[in-house]
C-alpha positions in Angstrom: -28.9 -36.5 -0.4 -25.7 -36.2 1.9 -24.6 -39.5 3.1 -25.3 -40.0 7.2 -25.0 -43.0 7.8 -21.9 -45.7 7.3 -22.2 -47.8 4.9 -23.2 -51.2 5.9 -22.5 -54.8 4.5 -25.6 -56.5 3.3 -27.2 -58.5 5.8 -29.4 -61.9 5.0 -32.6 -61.6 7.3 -35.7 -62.5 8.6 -39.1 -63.9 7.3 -42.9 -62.9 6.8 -44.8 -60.3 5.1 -47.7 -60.3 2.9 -48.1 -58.4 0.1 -51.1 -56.3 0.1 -54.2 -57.3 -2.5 -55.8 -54.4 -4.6 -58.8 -53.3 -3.3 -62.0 -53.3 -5.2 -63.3 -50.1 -6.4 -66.0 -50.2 -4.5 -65.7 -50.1 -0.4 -67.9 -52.7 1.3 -70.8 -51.9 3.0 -70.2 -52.7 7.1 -73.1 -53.2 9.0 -73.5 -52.6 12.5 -75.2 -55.0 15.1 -76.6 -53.6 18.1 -76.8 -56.2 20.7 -80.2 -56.2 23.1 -78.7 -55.1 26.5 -78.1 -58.4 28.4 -76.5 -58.4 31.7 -75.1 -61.9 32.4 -76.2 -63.8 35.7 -73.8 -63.1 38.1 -74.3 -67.0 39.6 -74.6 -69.6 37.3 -74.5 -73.0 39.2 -76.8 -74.8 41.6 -76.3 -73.8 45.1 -77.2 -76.4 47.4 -76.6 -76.4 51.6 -77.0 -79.4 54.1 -79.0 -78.9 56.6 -79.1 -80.6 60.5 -82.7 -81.3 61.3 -81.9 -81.2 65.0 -79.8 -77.5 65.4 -81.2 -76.3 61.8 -77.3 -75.6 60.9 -75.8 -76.2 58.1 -73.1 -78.3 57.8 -73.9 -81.3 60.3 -74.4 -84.4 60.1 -77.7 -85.7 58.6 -77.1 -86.2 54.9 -80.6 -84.5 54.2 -80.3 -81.8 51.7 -82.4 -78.8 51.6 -83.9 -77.7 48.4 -81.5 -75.5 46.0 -81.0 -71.9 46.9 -81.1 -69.7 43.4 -78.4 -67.9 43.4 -80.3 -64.1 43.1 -81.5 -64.4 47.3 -77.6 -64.3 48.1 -76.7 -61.6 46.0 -77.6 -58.4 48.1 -75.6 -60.3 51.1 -72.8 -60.8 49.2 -72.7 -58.1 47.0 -69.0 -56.3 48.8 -68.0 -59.6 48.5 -68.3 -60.4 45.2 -67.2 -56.7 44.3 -63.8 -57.6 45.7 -64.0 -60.8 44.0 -64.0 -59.1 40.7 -61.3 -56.1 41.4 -59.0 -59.1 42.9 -59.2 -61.1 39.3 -58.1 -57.8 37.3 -55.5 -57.6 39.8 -54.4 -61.2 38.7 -54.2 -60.1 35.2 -50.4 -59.6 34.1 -49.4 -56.2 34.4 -47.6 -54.8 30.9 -43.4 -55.8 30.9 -41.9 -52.1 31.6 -38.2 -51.2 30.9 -37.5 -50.6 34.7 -39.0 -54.1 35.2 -36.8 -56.3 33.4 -34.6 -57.4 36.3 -37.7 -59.2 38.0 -39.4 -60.7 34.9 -39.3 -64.1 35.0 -41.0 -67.0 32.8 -41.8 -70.5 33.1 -39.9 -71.5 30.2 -42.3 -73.8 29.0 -43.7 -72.0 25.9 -42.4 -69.9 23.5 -42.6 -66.2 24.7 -44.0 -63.8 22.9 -43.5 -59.8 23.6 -46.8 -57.7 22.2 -47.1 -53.6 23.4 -51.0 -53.5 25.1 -52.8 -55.1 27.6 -54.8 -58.4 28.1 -57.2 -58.1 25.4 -55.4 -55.9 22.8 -55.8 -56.8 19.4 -51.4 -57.2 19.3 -52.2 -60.2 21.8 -54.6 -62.1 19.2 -52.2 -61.2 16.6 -49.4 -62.6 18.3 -51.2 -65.7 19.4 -52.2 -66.1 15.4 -48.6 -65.9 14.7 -47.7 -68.4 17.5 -50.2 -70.5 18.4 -50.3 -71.4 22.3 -47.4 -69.2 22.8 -47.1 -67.4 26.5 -48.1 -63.4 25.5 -45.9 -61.1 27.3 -47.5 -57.4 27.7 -45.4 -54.7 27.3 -46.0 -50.8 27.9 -44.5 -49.7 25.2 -43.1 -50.9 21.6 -39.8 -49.7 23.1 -39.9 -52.4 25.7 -41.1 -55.3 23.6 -38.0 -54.3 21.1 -35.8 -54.4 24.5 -37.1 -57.7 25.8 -36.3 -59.7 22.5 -32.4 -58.1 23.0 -32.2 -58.6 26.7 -33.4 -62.4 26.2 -36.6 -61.9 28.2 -38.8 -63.2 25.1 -38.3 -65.2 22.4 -40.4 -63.0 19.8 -42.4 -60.2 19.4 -45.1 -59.2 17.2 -46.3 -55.7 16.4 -48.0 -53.5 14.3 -46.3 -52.3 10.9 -49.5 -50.7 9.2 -53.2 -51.0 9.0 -55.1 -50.8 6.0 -57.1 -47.6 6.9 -55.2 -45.7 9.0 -51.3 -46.7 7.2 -48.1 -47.0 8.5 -47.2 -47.1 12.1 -44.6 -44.9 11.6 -43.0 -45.6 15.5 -42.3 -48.7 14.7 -40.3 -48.3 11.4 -37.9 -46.2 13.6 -37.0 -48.7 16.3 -36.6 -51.6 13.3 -33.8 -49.2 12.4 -32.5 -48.6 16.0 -32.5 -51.9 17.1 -31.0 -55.2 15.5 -33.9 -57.4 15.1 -34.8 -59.3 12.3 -38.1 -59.9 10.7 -39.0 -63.4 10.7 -42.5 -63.4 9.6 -46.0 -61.2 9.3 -49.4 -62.1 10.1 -52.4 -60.2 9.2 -55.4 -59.5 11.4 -58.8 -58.6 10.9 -59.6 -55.8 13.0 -62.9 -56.0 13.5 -64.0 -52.8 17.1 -67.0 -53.4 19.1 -68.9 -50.7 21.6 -68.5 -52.1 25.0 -69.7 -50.6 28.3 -70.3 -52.0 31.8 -73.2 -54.1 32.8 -76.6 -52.6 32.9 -75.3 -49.4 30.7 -77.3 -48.9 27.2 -76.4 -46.8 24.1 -78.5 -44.2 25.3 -76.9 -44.0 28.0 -73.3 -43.5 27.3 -71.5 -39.8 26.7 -68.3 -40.2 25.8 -66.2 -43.0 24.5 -62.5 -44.1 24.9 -60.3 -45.7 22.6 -56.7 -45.7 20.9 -56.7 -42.8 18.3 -56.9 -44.8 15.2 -60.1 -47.1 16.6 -61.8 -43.6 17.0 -60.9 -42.8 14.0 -61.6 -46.0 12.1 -65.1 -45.8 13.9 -65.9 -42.1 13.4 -69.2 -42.1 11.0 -71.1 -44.6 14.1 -69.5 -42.8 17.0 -70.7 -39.5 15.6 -74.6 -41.3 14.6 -74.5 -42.0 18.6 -73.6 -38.9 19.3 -70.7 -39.6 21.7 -67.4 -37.7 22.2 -64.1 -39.5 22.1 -61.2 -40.1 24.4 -58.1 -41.1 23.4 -56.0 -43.2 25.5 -53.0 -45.6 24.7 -54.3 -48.9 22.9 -57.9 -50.5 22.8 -57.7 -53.1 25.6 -56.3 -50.2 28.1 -59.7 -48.1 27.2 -61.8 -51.6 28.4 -59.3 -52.0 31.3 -60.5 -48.5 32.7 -64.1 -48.1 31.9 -66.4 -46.7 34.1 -69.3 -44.7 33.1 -68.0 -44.1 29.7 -68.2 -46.8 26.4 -65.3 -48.2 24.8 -64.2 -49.1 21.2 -62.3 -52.6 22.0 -62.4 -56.1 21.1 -65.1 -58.9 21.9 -61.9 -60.6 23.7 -61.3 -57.6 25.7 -64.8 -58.0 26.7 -64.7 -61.0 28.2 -61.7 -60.8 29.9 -62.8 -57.2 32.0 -66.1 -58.3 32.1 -68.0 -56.1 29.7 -71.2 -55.8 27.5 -71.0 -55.9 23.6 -73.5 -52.9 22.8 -72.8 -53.1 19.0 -70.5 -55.0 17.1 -68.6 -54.4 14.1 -68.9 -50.1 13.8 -65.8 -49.7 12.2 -67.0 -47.6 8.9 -65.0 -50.3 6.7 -64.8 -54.2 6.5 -61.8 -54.4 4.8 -60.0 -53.1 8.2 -56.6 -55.1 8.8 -53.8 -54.5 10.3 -50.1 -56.2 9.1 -48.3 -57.5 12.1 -44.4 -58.2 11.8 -42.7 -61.1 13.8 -39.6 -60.4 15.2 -36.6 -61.9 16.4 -33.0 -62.1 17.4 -31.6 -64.0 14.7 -33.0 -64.4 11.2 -33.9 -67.0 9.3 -32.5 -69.0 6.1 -34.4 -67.6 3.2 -35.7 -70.5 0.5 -37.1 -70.9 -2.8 -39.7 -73.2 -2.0 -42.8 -70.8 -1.6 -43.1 -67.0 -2.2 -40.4 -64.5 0.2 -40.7 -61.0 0.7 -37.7 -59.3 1.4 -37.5 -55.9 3.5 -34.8 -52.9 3.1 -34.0 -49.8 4.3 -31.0 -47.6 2.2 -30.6 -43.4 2.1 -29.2 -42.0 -1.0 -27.0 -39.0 -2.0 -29.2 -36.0 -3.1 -29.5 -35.1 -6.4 -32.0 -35.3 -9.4 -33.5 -39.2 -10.5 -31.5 -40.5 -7.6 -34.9 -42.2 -6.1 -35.7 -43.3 -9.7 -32.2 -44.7 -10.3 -32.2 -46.7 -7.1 -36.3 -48.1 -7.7 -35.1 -49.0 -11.5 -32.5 -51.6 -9.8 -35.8 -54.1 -9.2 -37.5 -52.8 -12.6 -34.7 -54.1 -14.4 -34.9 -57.7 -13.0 -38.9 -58.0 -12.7 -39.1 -57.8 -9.0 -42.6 -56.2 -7.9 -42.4 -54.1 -5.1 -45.1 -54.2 -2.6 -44.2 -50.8 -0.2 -42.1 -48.4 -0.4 -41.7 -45.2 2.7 -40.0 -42.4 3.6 -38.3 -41.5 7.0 -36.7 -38.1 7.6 -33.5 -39.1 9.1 -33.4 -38.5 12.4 -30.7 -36.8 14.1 -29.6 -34.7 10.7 -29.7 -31.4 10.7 -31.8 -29.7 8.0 -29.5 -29.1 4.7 -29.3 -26.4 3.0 -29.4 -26.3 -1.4 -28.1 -23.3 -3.4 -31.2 -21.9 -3.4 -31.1 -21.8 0.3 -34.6 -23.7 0.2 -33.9 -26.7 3.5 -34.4 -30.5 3.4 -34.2 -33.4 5.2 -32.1 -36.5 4.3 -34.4 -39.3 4.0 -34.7 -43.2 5.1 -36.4 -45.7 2.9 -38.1 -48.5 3.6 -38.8 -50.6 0.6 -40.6 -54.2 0.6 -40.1 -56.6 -2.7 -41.4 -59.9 -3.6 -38.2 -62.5 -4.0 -35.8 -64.5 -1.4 -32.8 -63.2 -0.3 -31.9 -66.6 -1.7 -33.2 -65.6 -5.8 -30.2 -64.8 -7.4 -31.8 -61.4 -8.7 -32.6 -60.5 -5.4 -29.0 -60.3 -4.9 -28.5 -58.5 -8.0 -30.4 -55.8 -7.7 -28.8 -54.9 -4.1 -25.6 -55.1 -5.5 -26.7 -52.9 -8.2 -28.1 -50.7 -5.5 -25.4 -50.8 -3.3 -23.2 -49.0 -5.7 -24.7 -45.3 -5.0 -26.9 -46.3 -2.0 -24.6 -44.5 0.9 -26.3 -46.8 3.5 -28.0 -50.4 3.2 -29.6 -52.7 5.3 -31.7 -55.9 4.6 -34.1 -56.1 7.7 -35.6 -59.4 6.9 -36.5 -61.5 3.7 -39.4 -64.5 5.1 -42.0 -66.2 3.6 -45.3 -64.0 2.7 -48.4 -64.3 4.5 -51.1 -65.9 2.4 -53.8 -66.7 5.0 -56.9 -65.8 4.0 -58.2 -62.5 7.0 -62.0 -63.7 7.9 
């Protein structure tokens, strides 16, 4: 492979990422509870009114009380209003950080800031508040802009999606580590675990089509197709519960309650072991140690030529380092070479995750070794790996 890219000086980085455990060789059973339609009260206090025996209105001065109204003889009057209640507290919802909005973001400063790419509700939000409890979760449109706001000092973190454990790498986001100077600083995994929601008073039977992020649908396809229901794609999970109207959505339980939803069925992805690998980054990295396990991430290209790959993988064999990931990028921005056999190819990225510290003395032996025919070489983060058991 030509070189493309200047060679870089080793950088010591960032923090957290868990090595994945095998997985059995048999796939757990998921089973799917479907929830009895309940639509929640719409009132649930006491409403009392004081009543003036003397101009029977309410509100004077006689301390006599009249007995409670319930709630359900208001509702018809104040249905409009209550309608407008509701569309007023979506509105109060924070609206996802876009690029053109950075000049006008501002933050209380009291809490670490968090950037995640969704809305309220997305399954990035619980993974970044896992990753930083009682942080302050800053949307963002894109992944783009979550990069942007970590650079531009608009957040303090972010936290997104790296790969899932059905659906594989998100390959966006492997791109921007390389475009932008972020460091990894940690992972935490997440248990994805999709439930069917609709709006009050809708039932299975009722619902046509479904929306959802691609890779929900797809992570739910055997139930969606038992239910007979055609899918939607939209942008991310929370956006699809954001927008429902007379369709269902594949979401979380949090994204129900926050848009006010009913759980038809829980848990309809077709496998338990659904999780999804979140990496925390950050502006500057952190001092890898020797005290508990590190994972260290990489990214190098290599000159083309036969056992080039195998020569630059052996560098870890050699010193018993176990690698935990390894992908491929077509280097973007190349144009397609040419061999003497006039057959094309693309030069190639590649990512590769190993278990040791930046700080392991082999560690730094085997990039050396590498460095010596890598023609580019970057260290994107070496932080402690992510033991926490996913429920």
């Amino acid at each position: 492979m030509a070189a493309s890219v200047a060679r870089s000086q080793l950088t010591p980085l960032s923090r957290q990422i868990t090595a994945k455990p095998s997985q059995s060789d048999q796939t757990p059973k998921c089973i799917v509870r479907f929830r009895p339609l309940n639509i929640p009260r719409r009132f649930n206090v006491t409403v009392k009114a004081s009543i003036n025996r003397n101009d029977e209105k309410i509100g004077g001065n006689n301390n006599k009380t009249a007995p409670a109204l319930h709630p359900q003889s208001i509702l018809d009057d104040d249905d409009d209003e209550e309608d407008a209640a509701s569309k007023d507290s979506l509105n109060s919802l924070p609206r996802p950080l876009s690029s053109a909005q950075f000049s006008n973001f501002v933050s209380d400063g009291s809490r670490l800031r968090v950037a995640y790419q969704g809305v309220r509700g997305a399954y990035s939000e619980s993974a970044a508040e896992k990753a930083y409890p009682n942080c302050e979760a800053v949307p963002c449109e894109q992944f783009d802009t979550a990069f942007e706001a970590v650079e531009r000092w608009l957040v303090d973190r972010a936290v997104l999606p790296i790969e899932n454990s059905l659906g594989g790498s998100i390959h966006r986001n492997y791109d921007l580590l390389l475009r932008h100077r972020l460091h990894i600083v940690g992972e935490v995994k997440f248990a994805v675990r999709h439930c069917l929601l609709a709006n009050p008073g809708v039932k299975v039977e009722d619902l046509k089509r479904v929306l959802s992020h691609p890779q929900a649908l797809a992570q739910c396809e055997n139930t969606l197709t038992k239910l007979g229901l055609v899918r939607e794609a939209v942008d991310d999970t929370a956006g699809a519960a954001k927008q429902l109207k007379d369709t269902g959505a594949v979401a979380s339980s949090s994204a129900a309650a926050i848009y006010g939803l009913n759980i038809l069925a829980e848990d309809i992805q077709d496998d338990c072991d659904n999780v999804t690998r979140f990496l925390m980054l950050a502006r500057e990295p952190i001092i890898p140690g020797t005290d508990r396990p590190f994972k260290t991430s990489i990214v190098f290209s290599l000159e083309e030529g036969p056992g080039v790959l195998f020569k630059a993988l052996a560098v870890f064999a050699l010193r018993q380092i176990n690698l935990t990931k390894i992908e491929s990028r077509p280097l973007r921005n190349q144009p397609l070479r040419s061999s003497d056999d006039n057959s094309g190819y693309f030069d190639y990225l590649f990512y590769v995750d190993f278990e040791a510290s930046m700080a392991d003395q082999k560690a730094q032996n085997a990039l050396r070794h590498l460095k010596e025919f890598a023609t580019f070489l970057r260290v994107l983060g070496s932080y402690p790996i992510d033991t926490t058991i996913v429920p």
